[in-house]
FIMIVEX-128736 format. One line per 4 residues: number of its first residue (from 1); their letters; for each residue x, y, z of C-alpha. Coordinates in Angstrom, 1 decimal. Layout:
BEGIN
NUM) A) X:Y:Z  ...
***
This chain:
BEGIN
1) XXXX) 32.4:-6.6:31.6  29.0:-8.0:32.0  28.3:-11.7:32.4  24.9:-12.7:29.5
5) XXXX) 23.6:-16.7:29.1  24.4:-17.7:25.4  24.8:-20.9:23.7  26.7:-23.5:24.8
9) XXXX) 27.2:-24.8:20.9  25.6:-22.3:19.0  21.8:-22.3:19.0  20.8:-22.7:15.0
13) XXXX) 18.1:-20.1:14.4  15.6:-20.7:11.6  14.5:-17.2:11.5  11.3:-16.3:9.2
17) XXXX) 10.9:-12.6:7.9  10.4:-10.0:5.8  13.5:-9.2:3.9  12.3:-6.5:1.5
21) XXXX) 15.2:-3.6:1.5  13.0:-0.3:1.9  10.3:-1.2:4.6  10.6:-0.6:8.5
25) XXXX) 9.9:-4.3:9.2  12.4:-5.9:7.5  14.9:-3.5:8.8  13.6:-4.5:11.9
29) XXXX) 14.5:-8.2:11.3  18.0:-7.5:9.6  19.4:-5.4:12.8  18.2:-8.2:15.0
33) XXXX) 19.7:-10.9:13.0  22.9:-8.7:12.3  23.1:-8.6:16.2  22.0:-12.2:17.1
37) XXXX) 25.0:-13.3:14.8  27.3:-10.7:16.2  26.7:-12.9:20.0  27.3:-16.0:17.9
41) XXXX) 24.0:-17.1:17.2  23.7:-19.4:13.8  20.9:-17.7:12.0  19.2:-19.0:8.7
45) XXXX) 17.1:-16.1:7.1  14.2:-17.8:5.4  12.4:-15.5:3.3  9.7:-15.1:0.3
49) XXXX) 8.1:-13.0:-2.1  5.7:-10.4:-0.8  3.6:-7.6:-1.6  6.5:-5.2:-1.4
53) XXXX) 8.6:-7.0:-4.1  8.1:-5.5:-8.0  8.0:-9.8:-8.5  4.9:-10.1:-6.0
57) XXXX) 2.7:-11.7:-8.8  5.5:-13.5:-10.6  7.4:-17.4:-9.7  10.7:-15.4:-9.2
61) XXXX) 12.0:-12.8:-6.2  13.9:-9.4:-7.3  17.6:-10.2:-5.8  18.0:-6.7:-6.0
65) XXXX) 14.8:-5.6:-3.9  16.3:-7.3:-1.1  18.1:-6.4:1.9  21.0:-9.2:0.9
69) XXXX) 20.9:-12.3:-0.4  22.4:-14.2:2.6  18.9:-16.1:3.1  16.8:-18.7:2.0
73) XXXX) 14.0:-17.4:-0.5  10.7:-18.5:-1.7  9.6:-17.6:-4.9  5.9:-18.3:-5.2
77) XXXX) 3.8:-15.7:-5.7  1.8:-13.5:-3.1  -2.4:-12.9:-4.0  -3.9:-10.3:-2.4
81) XXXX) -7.5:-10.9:0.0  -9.3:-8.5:-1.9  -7.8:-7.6:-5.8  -8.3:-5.4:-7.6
85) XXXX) -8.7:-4.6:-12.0  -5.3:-3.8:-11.8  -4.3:-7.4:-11.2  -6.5:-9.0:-14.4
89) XXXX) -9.9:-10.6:-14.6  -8.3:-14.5:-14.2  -6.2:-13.5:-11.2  -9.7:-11.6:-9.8
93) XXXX) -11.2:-14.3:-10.3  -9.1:-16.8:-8.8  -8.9:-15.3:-5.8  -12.7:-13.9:-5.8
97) XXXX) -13.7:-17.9:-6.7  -11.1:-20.2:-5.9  -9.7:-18.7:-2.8  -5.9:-18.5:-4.5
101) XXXX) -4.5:-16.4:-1.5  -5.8:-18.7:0.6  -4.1:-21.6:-1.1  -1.1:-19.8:-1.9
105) XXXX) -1.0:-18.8:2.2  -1.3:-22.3:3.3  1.7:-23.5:0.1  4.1:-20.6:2.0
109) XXXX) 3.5:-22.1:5.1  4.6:-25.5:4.2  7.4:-24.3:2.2  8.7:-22.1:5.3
113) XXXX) 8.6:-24.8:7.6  10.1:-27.2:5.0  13.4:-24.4:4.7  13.2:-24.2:8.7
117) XXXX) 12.8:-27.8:9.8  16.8:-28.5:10.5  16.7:-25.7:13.3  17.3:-26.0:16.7
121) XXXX) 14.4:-22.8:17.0  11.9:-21.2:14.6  11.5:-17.9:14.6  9.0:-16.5:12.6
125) XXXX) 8.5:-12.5:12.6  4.6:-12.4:12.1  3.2:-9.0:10.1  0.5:-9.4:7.5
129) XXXX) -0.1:-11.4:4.0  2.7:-13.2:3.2  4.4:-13.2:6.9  0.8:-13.4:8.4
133) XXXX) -1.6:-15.7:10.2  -2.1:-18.2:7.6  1.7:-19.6:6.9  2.4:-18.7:10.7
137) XXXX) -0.2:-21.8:11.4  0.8:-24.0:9.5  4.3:-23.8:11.1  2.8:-24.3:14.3
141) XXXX) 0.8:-27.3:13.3  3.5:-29.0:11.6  6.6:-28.1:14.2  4.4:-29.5:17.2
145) XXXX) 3.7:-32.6:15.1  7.5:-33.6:14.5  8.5:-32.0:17.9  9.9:-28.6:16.8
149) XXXX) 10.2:-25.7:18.9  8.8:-22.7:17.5  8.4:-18.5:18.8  6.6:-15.9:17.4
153) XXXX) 6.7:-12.3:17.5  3.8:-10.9:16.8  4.0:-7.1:15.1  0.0:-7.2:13.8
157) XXXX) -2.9:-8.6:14.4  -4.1:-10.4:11.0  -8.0:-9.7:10.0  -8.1:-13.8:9.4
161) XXXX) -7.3:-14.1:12.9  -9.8:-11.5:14.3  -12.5:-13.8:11.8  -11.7:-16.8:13.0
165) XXXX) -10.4:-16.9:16.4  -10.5:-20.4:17.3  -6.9:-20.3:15.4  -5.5:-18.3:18.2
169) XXXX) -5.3:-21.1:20.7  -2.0:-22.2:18.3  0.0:-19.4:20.1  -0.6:-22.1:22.8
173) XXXX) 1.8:-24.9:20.7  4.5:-22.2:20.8  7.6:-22.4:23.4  7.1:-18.7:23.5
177) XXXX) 4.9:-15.8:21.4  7.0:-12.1:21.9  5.0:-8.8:21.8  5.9:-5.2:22.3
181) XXXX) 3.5:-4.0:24.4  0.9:-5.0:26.6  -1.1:-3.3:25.0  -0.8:-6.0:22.0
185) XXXX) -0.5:-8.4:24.7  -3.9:-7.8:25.6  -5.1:-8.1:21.8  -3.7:-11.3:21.5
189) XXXX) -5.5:-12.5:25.1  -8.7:-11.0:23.8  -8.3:-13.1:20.6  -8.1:-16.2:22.6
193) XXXX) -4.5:-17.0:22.8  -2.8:-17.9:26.8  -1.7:-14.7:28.8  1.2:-17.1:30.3
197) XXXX) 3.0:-17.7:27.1  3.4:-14.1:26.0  6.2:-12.1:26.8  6.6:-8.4:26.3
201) XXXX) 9.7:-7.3:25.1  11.2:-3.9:23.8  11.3:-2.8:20.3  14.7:-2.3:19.2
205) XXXX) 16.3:0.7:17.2  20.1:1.6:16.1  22.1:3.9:18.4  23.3:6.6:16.2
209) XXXX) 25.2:9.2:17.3  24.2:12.4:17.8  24.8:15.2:15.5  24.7:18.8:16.5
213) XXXX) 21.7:20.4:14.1  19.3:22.7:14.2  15.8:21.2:15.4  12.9:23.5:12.9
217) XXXX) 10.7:20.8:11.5  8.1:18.5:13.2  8.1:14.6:12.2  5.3:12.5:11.8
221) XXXX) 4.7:8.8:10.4  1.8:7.8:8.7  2.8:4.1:8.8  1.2:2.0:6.6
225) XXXX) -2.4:3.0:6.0  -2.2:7.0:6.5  -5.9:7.3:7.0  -6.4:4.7:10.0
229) XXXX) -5.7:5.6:13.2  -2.8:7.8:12.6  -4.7:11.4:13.5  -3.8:12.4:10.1
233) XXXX) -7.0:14.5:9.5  -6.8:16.5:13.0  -2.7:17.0:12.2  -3.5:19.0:9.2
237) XXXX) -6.6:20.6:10.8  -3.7:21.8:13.7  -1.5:23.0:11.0  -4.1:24.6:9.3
241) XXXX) -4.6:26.7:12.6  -0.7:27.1:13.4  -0.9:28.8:9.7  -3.5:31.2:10.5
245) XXXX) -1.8:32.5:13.0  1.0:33.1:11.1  3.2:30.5:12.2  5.0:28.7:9.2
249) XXXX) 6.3:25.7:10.7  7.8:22.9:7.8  6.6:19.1:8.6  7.8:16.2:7.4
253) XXXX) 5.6:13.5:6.5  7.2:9.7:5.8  4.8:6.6:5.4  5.8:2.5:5.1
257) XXXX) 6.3:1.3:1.5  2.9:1.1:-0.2  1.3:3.1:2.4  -2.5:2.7:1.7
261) XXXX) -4.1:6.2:1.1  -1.4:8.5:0.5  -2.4:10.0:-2.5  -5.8:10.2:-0.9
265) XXXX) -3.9:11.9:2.5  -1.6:14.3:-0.1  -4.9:15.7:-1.4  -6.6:16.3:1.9
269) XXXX) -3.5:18.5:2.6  -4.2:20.6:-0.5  -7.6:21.2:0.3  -6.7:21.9:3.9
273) XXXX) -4.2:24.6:2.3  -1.2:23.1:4.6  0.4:21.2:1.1  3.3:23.8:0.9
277) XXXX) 4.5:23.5:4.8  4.2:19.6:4.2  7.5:17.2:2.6  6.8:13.6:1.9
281) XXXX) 9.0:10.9:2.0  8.5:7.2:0.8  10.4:5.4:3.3  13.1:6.6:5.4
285) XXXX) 15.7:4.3:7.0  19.6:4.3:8.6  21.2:7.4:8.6  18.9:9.6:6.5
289) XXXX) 16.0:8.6:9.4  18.2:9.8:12.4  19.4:13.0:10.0  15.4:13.8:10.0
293) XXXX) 14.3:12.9:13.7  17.6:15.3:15.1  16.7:17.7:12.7  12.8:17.8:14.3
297) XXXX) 12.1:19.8:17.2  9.4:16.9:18.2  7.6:13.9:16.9  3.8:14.1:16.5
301) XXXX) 1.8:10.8:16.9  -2.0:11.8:17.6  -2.5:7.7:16.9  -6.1:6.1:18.4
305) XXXX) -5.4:2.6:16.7  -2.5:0.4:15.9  0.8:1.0:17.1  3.4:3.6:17.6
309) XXXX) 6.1:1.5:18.3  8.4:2.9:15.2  8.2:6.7:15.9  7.9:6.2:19.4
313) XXXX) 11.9:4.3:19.7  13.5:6.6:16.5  12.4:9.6:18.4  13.5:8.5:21.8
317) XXXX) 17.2:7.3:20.4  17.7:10.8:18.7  16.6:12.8:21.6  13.5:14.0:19.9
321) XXXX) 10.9:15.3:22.1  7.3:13.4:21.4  3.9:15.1:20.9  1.2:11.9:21.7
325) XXXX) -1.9:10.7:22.3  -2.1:8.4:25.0  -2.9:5.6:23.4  -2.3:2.1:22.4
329) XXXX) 1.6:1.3:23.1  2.9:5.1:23.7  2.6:5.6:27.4  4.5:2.0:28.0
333) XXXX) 7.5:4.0:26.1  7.4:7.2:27.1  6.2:7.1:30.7  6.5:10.4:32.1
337) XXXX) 8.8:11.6:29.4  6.1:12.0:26.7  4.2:15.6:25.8  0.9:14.2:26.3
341) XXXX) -2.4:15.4:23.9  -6.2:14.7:23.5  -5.3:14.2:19.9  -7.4:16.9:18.2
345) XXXX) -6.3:19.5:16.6  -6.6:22.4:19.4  -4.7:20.6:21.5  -1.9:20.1:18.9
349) XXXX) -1.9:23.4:18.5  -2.0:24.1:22.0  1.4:21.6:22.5  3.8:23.0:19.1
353) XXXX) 2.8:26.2:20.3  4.1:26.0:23.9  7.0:24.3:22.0  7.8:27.6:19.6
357) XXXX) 7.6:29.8:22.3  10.3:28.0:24.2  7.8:27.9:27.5  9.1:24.1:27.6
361) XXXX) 12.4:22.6:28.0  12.7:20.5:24.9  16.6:20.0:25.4  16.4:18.1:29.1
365) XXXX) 13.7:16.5:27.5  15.1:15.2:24.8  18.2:13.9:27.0  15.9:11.9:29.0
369) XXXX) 14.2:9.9:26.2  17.8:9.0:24.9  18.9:8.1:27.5  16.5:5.6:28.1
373) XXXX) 16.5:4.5:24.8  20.4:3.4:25.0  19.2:1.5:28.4  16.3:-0.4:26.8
377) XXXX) 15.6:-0.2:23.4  19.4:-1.0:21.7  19.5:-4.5:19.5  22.3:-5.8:21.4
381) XXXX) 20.1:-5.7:24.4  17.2:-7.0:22.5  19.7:-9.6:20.4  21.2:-11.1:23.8
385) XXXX) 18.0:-11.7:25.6  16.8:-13.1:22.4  19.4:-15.4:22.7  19.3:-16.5:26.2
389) XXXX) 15.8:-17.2:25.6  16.6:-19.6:22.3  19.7:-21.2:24.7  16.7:-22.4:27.4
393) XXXX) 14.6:-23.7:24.8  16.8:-25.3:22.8  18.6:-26.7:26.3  22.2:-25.1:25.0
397) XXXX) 23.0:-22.8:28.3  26.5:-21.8:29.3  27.7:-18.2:30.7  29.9:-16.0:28.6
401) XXXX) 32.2:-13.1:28.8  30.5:-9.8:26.3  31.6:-6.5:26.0  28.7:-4.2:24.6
405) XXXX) 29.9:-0.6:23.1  27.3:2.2:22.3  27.7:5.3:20.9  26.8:7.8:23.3
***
């Protein structure tokens, strides 16, 4: 029974994050909290309206959009940088004029760090918009003025950061700013932020368990802006090939809740004449998303930009073989596990092919990436090093008996 630092009263965790219940990110957040309270870590969920809620224009947050109601929510509304007709000529103009997301941005921050000020740590999950650069700030500013220790984990890069980097240097106030690669790292260096205050950590998935099926489809996840840096274009130019040669292989599309150009990406595939060997999904999550990736005989990710962090870890924890680019974060996961590509479509079709004709070994494969997904990527691991972490900032350390189980 291993021997892991926690607590020695219970570290109170302010933690702010997306709580939206059908988007990867605040799944993200919920399994980590679920697990950092399973170790006996006092977490407060502070949340707010976003652009995912049906309320995101309203004074008022749909109980029923999120993941539970065990948190502390902020109901102000969320104005997008650039509107459009479909929000009205006054809010258009408010924003266009007044700067209203700008003001409503700065409002959020204060509001979060009002909710989070009783904390022994604050933890705030940093994405875009509502979770992004702007409230994540004005945190900073106002826990270093009344002595308030604060980490960050940064997920994206905001465009307001990239404008005006001078704000970066704030990651400097922070006890600690988590990324998961170094790949981001390095973004966040380039931006202007300290190398010594950022640590990489793993991203963490659910262990399910694995169910004997039989692998036919392909996976791929378009994220949430299809269009950008996803390899979309050469996947259906690939498929498009694997067609002519009379190969009918099924592939299954899923994308991030408002994904930005899907219906754009859904008519590319008609005119590329691969629609009818394509299924889309909205959002997959739980169960139904390890159902999928152990039904997939691999996981394509032809990415150039962003980060692959999602399909990279669901694919490695259901023993899915992975068809990759080697950019951004994918070679820090896969290593020497991963079926490497140029990213255009040839040599997609060059890698699914080898795949169909059983010239690889997709099974010993496949046992290699789970297996060192249940070594590095679980939340418990994630959740306790989290926690020892929180226990040296907060100055709460003692050493405590925990028995970890996982499925095999």
């Amino acid at each position: 029974m291993p021997n892991h630092t926690v607590p020695e009263t219970p570290v109170r965790l302010a933690y702010i994050g997306c709580w939206y219940k059908n988007d990867m990110y605040s799944h993200n957040c919920s399994h980590l909290v679920d697990s950092l309270r399973t170790i006996g870590t006092e977490v407060d969920v502070v949340t707010s309206n976003c652009r995912c809620f049906s309320t995101a224009q309203k004074f008022a947050m749909g109980k029923d959009e999120m993941i539970d109601e065990n948190c502390s929510a902020i109901a102000i509304p969320y104005a997008p940088r650039y509107p459009g007709k479909k929000h009205g000529m006054v809010k258009y103009l408010a924003v266009k004029i007044f700067r209203l997301d700008l003001i409503l941005a700065t409002t959020r921050g204060f509001l979060y760090y009002k909710r989070a000020r009783r904390a022994d740590v604050i933890h705030f999950d940093q994405v875009l918009e509502a979770f992004g650069c702007i409230p994540l700030f004005i945190v900073i500013v106002l826990a270093h003025l009344f002595g308030k220790r604060v980490v960050v984990t940064v997920h994206e890069v905001d465009p307001f950061q990239r404008e005006h980097k001078w704000l970066n240097r704030l990651y400097d106030k922070c006890a600690e700013v988590f990324v998961y690669s170094e790949n981001m790292k390095q973004q966040v260096v380039e931006l202007g932020a300290g190398a010594g205050n950022i640590k990489v950590i793993r991203y963490g998935t659910l262990i399910p368990e694995l169910v004997q099926a039989d692998r036919k489809q392909y996976i791929f996840f378009g994220g949430h802006n299809i269009l950008r840096g996803k390899g979309y274009t050469e996947l259906l130019e690939a498929w498009a090939g694997l067609k002519s040669k009379g190969m009918q292989i099924p592939l299954l599309i899923y994308v991030g809740h408002g994904c930005n150009g899907l219906q754009e990406a859904k008519e590319l595939a008609v005119r590329k004449q691969v629609a009818d060997r394509i299924e889309w999904r909205e959002f997959c999550s739980g169960e139904e998303l390890a159902k999928e990736y152990q039904r997939s005989k691999a996981c394509i990710i032809p990415y150039t930009g962003g980060s692959a962090r999602h399909p990279l870890t669901c694919a490695m924890v259901n023993a899915t073989p992975v068809i990759a680019t080697r950019a951004v974060d994918i070679p820090e996961y896969l290593g020497e596990l991963g079926i490497y590509i140029d990213g255009s479509a040839p040599s997609i079709v060059d890698a699914v092919s080898e795949m169909e004709s059983g010239r690889r070994d997709v099974s010993a494969l496949g046992k290699g990436l789970r297996a060192r997904a249940i070594a590095e990527l679980g939340y418990h691991r994630g959740a306790e090093d989290l926690a020892s972490e929180y226990s040296r900032i907060a100055g709460k350390v003692q050493l405590l008996q925990i028995e970890t189980k996982i499925v095999a």
